[in-house]
C-alpha positions as CSV (number, residue, x, y, z in Angstrom):
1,X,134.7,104.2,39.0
2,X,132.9,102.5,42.0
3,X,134.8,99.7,44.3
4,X,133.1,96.8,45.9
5,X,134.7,95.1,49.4
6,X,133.8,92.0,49.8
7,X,134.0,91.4,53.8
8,X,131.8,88.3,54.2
9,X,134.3,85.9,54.8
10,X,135.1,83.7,58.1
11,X,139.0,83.2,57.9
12,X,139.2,79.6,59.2
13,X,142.9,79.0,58.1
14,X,144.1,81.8,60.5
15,X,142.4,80.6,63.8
16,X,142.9,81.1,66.3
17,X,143.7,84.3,65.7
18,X,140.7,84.3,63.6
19,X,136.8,83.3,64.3
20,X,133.5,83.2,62.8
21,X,132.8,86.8,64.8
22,X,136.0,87.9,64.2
23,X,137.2,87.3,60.3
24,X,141.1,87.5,59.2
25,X,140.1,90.5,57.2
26,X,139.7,92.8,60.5
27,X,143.4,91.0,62.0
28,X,145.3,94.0,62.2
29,X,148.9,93.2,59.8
30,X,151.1,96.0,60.8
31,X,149.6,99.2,62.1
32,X,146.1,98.7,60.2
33,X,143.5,96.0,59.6
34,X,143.3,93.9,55.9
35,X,140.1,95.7,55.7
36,X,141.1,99.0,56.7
37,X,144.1,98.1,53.6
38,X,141.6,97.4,51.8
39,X,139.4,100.6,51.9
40,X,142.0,102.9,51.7
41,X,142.8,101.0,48.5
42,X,139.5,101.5,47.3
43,X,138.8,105.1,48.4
44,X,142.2,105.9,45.9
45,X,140.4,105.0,43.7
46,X,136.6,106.1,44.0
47,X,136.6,108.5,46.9
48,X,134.7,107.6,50.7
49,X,131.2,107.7,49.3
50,X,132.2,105.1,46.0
51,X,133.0,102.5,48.0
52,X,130.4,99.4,49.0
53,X,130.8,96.6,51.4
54,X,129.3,93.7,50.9
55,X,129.1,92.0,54.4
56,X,126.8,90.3,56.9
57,X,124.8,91.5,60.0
58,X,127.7,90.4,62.6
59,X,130.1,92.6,61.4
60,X,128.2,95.6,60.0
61,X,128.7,97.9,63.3
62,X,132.5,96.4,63.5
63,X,133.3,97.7,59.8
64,X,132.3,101.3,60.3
65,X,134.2,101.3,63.8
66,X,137.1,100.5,61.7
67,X,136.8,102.8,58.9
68,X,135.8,105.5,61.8
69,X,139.4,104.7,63.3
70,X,141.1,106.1,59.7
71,X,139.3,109.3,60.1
72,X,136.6,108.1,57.2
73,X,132.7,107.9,57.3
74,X,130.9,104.5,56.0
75,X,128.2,105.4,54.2
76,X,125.4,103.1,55.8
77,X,123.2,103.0,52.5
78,X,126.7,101.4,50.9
79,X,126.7,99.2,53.8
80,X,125.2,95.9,52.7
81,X,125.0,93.0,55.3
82,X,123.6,89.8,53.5
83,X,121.1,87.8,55.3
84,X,123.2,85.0,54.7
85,X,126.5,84.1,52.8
86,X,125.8,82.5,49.5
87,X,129.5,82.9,48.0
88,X,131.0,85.7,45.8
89,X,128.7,86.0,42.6
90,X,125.4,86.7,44.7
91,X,127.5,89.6,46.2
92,X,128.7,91.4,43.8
93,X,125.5,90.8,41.5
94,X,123.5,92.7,44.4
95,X,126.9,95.3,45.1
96,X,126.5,96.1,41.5
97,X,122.5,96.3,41.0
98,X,123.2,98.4,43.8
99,X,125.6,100.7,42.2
100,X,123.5,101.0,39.2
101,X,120.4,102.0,40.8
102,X,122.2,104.9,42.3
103,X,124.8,105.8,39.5
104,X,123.3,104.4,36.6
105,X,126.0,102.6,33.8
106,X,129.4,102.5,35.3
107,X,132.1,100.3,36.4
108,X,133.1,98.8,39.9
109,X,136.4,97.3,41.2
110,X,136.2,94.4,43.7
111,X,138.2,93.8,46.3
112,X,138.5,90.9,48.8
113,X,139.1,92.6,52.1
114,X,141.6,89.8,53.3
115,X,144.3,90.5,50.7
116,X,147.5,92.1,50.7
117,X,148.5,94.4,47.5
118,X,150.7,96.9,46.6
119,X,149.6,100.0,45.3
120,X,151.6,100.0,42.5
121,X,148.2,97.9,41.1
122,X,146.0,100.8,41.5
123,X,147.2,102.2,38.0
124,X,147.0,99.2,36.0
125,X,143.5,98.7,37.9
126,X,143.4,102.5,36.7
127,X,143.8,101.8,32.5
128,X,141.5,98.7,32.6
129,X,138.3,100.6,32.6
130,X,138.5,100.5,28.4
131,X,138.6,97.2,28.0
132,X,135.8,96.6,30.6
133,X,133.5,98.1,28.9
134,X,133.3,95.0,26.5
135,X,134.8,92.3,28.7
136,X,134.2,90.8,32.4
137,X,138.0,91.6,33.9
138,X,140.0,89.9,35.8
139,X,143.2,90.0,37.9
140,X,146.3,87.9,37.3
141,X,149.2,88.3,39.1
142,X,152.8,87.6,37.9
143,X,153.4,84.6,39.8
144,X,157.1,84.6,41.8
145,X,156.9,80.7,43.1
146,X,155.5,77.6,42.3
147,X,152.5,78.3,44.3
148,X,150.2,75.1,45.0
149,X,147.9,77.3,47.7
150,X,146.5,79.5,44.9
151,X,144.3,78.8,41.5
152,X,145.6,79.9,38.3
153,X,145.0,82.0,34.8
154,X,146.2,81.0,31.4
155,X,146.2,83.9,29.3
156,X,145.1,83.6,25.9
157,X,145.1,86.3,22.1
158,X,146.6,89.4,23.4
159,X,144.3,92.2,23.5
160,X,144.2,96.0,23.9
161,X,145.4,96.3,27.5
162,X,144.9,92.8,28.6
163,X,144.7,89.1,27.1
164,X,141.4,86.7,26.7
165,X,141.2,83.6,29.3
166,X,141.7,80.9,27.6
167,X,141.2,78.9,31.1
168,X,141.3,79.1,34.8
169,X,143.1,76.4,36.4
170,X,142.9,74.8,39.8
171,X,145.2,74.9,42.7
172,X,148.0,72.5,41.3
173,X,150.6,69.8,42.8
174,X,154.0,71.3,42.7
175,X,155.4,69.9,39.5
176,X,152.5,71.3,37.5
177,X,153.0,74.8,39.1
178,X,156.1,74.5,38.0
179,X,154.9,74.5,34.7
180,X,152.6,77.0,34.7
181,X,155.3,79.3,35.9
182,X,157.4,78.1,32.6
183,X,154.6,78.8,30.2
184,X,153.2,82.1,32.0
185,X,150.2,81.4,33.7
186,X,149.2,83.8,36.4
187,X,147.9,83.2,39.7
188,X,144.1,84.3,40.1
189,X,143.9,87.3,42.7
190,X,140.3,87.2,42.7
191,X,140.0,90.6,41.9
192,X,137.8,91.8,39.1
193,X,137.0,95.0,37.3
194,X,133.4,95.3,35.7
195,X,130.8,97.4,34.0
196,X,127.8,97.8,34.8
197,X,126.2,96.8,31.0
198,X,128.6,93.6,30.6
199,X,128.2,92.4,33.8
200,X,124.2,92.3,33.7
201,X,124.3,90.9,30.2
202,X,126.0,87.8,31.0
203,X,124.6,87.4,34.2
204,X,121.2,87.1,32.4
205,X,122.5,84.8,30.1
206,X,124.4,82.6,32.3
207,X,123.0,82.5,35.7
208,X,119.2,84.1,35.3
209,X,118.6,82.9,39.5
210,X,120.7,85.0,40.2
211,X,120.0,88.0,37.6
212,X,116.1,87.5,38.8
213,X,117.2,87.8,42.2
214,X,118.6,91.0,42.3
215,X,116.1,92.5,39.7
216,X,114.4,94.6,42.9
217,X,115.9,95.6,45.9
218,X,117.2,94.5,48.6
219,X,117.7,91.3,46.8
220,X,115.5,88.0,47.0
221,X,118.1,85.3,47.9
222,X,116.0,82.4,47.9
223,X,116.3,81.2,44.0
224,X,119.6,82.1,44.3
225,X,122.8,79.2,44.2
226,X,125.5,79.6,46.3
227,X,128.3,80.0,43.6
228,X,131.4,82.2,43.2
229,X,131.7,84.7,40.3
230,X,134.6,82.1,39.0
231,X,132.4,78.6,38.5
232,X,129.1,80.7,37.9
233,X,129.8,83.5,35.6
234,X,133.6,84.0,34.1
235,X,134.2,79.8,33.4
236,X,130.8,80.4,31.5
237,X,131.2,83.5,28.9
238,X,133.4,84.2,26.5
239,X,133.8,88.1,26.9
240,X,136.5,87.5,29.5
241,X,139.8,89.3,29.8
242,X,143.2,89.1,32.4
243,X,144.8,92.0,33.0
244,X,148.1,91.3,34.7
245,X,149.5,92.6,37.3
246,X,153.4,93.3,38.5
247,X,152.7,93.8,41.9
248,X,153.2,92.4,45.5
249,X,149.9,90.6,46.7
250,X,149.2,87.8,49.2
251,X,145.8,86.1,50.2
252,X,147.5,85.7,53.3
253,X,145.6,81.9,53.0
254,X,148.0,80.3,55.9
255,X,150.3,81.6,58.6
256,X,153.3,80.6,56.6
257,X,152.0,83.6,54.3
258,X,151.8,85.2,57.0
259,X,155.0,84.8,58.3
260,X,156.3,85.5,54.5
261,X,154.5,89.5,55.0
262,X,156.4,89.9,58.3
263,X,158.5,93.5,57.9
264,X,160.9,92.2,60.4
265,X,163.3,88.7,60.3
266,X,166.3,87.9,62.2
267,X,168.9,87.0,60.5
268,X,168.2,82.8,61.6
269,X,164.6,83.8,59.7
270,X,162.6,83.8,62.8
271,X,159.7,86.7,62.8
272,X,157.7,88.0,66.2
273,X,158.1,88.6,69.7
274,X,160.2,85.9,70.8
275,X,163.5,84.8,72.4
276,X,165.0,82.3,70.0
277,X,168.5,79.9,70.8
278,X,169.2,77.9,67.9
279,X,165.8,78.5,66.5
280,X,165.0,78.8,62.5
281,X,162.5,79.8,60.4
282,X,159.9,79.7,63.1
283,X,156.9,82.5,63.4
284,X,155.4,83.6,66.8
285,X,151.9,85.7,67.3
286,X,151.8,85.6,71.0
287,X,149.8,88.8,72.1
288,X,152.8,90.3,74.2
289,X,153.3,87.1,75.9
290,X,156.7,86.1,76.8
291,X,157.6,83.0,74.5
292,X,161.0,81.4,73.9
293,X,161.7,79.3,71.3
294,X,165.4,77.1,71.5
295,X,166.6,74.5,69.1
296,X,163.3,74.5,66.9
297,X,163.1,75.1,63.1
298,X,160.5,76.0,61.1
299,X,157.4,76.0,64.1
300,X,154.2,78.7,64.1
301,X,153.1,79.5,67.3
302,X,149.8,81.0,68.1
303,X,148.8,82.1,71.3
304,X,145.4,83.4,72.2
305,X,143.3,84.3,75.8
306,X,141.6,80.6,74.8
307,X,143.6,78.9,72.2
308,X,146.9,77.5,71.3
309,X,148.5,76.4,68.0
310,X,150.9,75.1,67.4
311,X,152.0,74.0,63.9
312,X,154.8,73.0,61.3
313,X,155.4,76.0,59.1
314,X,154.6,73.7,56.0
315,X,151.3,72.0,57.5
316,X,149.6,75.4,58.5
317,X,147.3,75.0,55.3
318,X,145.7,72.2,57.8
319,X,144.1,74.6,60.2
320,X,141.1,74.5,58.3
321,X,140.9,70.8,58.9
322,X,141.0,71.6,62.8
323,X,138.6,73.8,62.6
324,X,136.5,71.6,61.4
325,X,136.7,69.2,64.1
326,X,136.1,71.9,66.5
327,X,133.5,72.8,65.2
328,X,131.7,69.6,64.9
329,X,132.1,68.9,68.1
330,X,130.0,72.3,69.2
331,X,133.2,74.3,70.7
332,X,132.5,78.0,70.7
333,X,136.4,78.5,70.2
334,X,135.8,78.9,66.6
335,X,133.4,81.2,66.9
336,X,134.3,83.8,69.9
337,X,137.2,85.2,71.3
338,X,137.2,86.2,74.6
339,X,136.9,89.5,73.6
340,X,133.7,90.4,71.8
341,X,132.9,93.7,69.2
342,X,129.1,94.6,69.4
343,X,127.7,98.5,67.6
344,X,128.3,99.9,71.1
345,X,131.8,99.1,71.6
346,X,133.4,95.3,73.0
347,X,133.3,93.5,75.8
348,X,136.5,90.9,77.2
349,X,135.9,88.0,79.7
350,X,138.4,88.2,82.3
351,X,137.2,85.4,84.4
352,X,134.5,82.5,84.6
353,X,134.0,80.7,87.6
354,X,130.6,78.7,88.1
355,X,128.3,81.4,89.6
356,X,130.1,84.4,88.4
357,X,131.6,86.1,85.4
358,X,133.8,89.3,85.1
359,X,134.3,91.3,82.0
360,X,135.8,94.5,80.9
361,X,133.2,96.8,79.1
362,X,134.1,99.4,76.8
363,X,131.8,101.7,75.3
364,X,132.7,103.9,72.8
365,X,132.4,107.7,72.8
366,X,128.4,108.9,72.6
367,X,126.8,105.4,72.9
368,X,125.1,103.2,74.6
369,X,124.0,99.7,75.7
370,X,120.2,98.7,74.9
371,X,117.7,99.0,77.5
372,X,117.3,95.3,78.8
373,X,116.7,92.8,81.9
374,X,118.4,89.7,83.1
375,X,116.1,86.9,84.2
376,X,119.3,85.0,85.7
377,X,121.7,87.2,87.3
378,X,122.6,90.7,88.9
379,X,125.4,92.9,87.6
380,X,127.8,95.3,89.7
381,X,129.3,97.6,87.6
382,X,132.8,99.5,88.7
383,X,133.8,102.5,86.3
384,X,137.6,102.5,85.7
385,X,137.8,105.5,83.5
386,X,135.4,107.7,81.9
387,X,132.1,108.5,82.9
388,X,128.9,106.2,82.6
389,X,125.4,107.3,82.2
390,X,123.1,104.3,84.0
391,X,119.9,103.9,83.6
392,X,118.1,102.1,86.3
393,X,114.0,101.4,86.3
394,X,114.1,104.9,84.6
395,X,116.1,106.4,87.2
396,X,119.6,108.3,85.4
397,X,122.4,108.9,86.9
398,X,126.1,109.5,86.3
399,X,128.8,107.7,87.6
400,X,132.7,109.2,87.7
401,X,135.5,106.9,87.5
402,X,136.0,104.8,90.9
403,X,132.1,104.9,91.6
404,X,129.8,101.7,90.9
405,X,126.5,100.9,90.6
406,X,124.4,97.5,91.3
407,X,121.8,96.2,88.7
408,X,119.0,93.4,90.7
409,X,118.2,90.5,88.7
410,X,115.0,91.5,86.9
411,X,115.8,95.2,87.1
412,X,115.4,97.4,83.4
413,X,118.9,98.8,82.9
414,X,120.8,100.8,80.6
415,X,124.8,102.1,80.5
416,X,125.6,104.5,77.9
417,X,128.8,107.0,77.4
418,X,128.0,110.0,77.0
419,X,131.3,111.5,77.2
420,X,134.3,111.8,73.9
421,X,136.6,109.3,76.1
422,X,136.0,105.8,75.5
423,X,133.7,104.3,79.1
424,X,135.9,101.6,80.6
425,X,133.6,99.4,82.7
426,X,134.4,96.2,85.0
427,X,131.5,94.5,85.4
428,X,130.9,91.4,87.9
429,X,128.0,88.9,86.9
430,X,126.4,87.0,89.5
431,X,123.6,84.3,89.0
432,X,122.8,80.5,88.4
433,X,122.9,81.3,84.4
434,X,125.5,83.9,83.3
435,X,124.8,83.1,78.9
436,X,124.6,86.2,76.7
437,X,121.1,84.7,75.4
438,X,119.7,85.9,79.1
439,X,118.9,89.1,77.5
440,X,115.4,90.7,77.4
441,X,115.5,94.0,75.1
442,X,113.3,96.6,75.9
443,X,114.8,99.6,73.0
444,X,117.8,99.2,70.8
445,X,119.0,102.0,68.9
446,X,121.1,99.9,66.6
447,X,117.7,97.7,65.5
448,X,118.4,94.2,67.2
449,X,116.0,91.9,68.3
């Protein structure tokens, strides 16, 4: 068995702890990331090198620091970063061409990477791979509320390990959920277990854009739709199956789900770091600020470098909503945080103030920066721990921690680490134009433009 990660997604209903650069998937819940959940999920099941993540170019350098930090390797030929998102079906189609160039027939589990799930699931994941060798399968988990957030699967003629779909259902109003609970629907987890044969069969049939698409590879995009494996494939064929599962799972959609997968409550109901008189139900994410809370029920409060929220517990499914005002308005908020990931390592803006920026710069052990130039501004760079190797109009030198270095405008520069202790850098811009787009690369080991 192969698994597929699917790790495209932006996360809008978790800002502002999420962004566009920074998906809910790499949040860390607990001690590890969704994603990092995720592939050790996977890798129980198919092993380091049997795993494939289906991403995009943004976030390609920021998965394999992650899967580094368990002590794995990502295997950069299973590493796919799509040119541009066009929903689950054209993912997986070109995960699994993928697959079955390099293994031949066989069958793939896919993952979101933004999900929550016990591992109890892994066996019944485990004895599904019988029935998909005649039938697309699916996921369905026994529902434990009325749920309106999530869609829903009504299973159908029991089968050998599973049941057919007789439908998928849409996110219902509460009364109807009710219902489904009553006549034992399950809630779609959006995870799917498939062969290689089936799969291809009735992609041909029903979607053939997509199916002529990933014929050669790397995929051709172009004729494809933007669809999800749900609308463009499983609604359509009739070799479908839903395998339930007994298991605790969250799409952590909202930070009331959220809340719901905190470990630790008071005993008023109230989860994170906060001070709380006469305070219910609320949940706080503050990033070890010092929040109190008194004579509030039911709040979220989110606090970021850049961004507050604040939110009734029931109306957090509306962040997507402000989001989308932000965003149409042009406001980078939903985009960056303050803190940045890039293949060498991240960067944080500590301060902006007209004609000068500072920011902390870490590089990561044995790498470095690309050889550029600035056309607006000069850099002073102050090492804090670590050593830095600088590169300056071909001139190297090394700098121990407490030493800096000044970089003219105009002047081909380089900082690398070539130590095993992560490079902490302060670095103090100075110029009439202080944008990341002032970059002129000269040699890029990581490929960018």
């Amino acid at each position: 068995m192969q698994c597929i990660i699917l790790a495209g997604g932006s996360g809008t209903r978790l800002w502002p702890l999420s962004r566009e650069q920074y998906p809910k998937q790499f949040l860390p819940v607990g001690d590890r990331s969704l994603f990092q959940r995720t592939w050790l999920r996977a890798r129980s099941l198919a092993g380091g090198d049997g795993i494939w993540v289906v991403t995009n170019e943004a976030h390609r350098y920021l998965i394999r620091d992650q899967v580094e930090a368990l002590g794995g390797r990502c295997n950069d030929a299973h590493l796919l970063a799509e040119v541009e998102g066009r929903n689950t079906l054209p993912a997986i189609a070109w995960a699994m061409a993928a697959i079955r160039e390099a293994n031949g027939e066989t069958t793939a589990a896919i993952f979101p990477s933004d999900h929550l799930l016990e591992d109890s699931a892994l066996e019944a994941i485990r004895a599904a791979e019988p029935l998909a060798q005649d039938r697309l399968v699916t996921f369905g988990v026994a529902p434990v509320s009325p749920h309106t957030g999530y869609g829903y699967i009504r299973p159908g003629a029991p089968l050998e390990g599973g049941f057919e779909v007789d439908a998928f259902v849409e996110k219902p109003d509460r009364e109807t959920a009710e219902g489904y609970l009553r006549e034992g629907y399950l809630w779609n987890s959006g995870m799917f277990l498939l062969s290689t044969g089936v799969f291809f069969d009735e992609l041909a049939r029903h979607q053939p854009e997509v199916a002529s698409g990933v014929a050669a590879l790397p995929p051709d995009y172009d004729p494809m739709p933007s669809v999800s494996i749900d609308y463009g494939l499983l609604e359509h064929s009739s070799r479908v199956a839903v395998v339930p599962l007994h298991a605790d799972w969250s799409d952590l959609g909202d930070f009331a789900a959220l809340a719901g997968a905190e470990k630790h409550v008071d005993e008023a109901g109230n989860a994170g770091d906060a001070l709380y008189l006469d305070a219910h139900n609320n949940y706080v994410r503050a990033g070890g600020k010092r929040v109190g809370l008194i004579g509030v029920d039911d709040l979220v409060v989110v606090d970021t470098d850049d961004a507050l929220l604040v939110a009734a517990k029931p109306e957090t499914g509306r962040v997507r909503e402000l989001v989308a005002r932000l965003k149409a308005a042009g406001d980078p908020v939903v985009v960056h945080h303050r803190e940045e990931h890039r293949p060498w390592g991240s960067y944080k803006v500590l301060e902006v103030n007209g004609a000068y920026k500072i920011k902390r710069v870490t590089v990561r052990p044995e790498r470095r920066l690309s050889l550029q130039l600035h056309h607006h501004r000069s850099e002073h760079w102050i090492v804090v721990s670590g050593t830095a190797e600088v590169e300056l109009d071909g001139e190297v030198q090394l700098l121990a921690q407490g030493e800096s270095t000044f970089v003219k405008t105009g002047q081909r520069h380089r900082l690398g680490n070539p130590g095993r202790i992560p490079l902490e850098v302060i670095e103090v811009q100075i110029g009439e134009y202080l944008e990341e787009d002032d970059i002129v690369r000269f040699e890029d080991v990581y490929g960018r433009v």
